[in-house]
Steps between C-alpha positions, in 0.01 A plus 500: 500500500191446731476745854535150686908507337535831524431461893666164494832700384422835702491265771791286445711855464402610782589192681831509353621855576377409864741129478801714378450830757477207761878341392672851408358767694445705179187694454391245180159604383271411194550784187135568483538650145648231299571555134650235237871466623463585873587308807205412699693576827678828578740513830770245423771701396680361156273228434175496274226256607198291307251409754318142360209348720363189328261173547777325302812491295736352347876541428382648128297758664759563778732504164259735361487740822859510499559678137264722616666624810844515301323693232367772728791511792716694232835606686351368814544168644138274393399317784135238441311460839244227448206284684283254361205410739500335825935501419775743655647760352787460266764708367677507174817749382838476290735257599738703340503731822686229661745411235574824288322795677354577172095408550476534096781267442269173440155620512303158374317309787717196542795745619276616757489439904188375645460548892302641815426822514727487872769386205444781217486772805820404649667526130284851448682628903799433376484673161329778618675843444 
């Protein structure tokens, strides 16, 4: 990975943890010492983030982002914060929150939720402990 991606995503954290702190009023910050298997954002109580800032992508790679976050999120609830360039920010978690409570009950990407970060935040208020 070239310094100009490693920015590029140091960055885009950065810009995320500000985005969420905005809509919750949690103190959301960027883990600064990642290791395989972390969240890239710490602060958001029961939920574990992947950060993605890209020039483009499509629904393979978003597809691809998503195991990812499931993978690492463990007993927490994954939650994939993405923006491609000169696009908004999207958000993408379980829609199994809505229907069973269980976030691990269907965890491919076509039984996911896709939405605004305003969206994903007012789901994340409501859950929170």
């Amino acid at each position: 990975m070239s310094a100009m991606s490693r920015n590029k995503g140091k960055s885009g954290e950065r810009e995320a943890a500000a985005l969420i702190a905005d809509l919750t009023g949690w103190d959301v910050r960027r883990r600064v010492r990642q290791h395989d298997g972390d969240s890239d954002l710490e602060g958001v109580p029961g939920w574990s983030i992947e950060v993605k800032r890209h020039a483009s992508a499509g629904r393979s790679e978003i597809a691809r982002w998503w195991r990812q976050c499931v993978a690492q999120a463990g007993s927490l609830r994954p939650v994939l914060l993405f923006r491609l360039d000169r696009d908004s920010w999207r958000v993408v978690w379980p829609l199994a929150l809505h229907l069973t409570g269980d976030p691990g009950a269907w965890p491919d990407y076509d039984m996911t939720v896709e939405g605004s970060p305003q969206a994903w935040a007012a789901v994340a208020r409501e859950l929170a402990p």
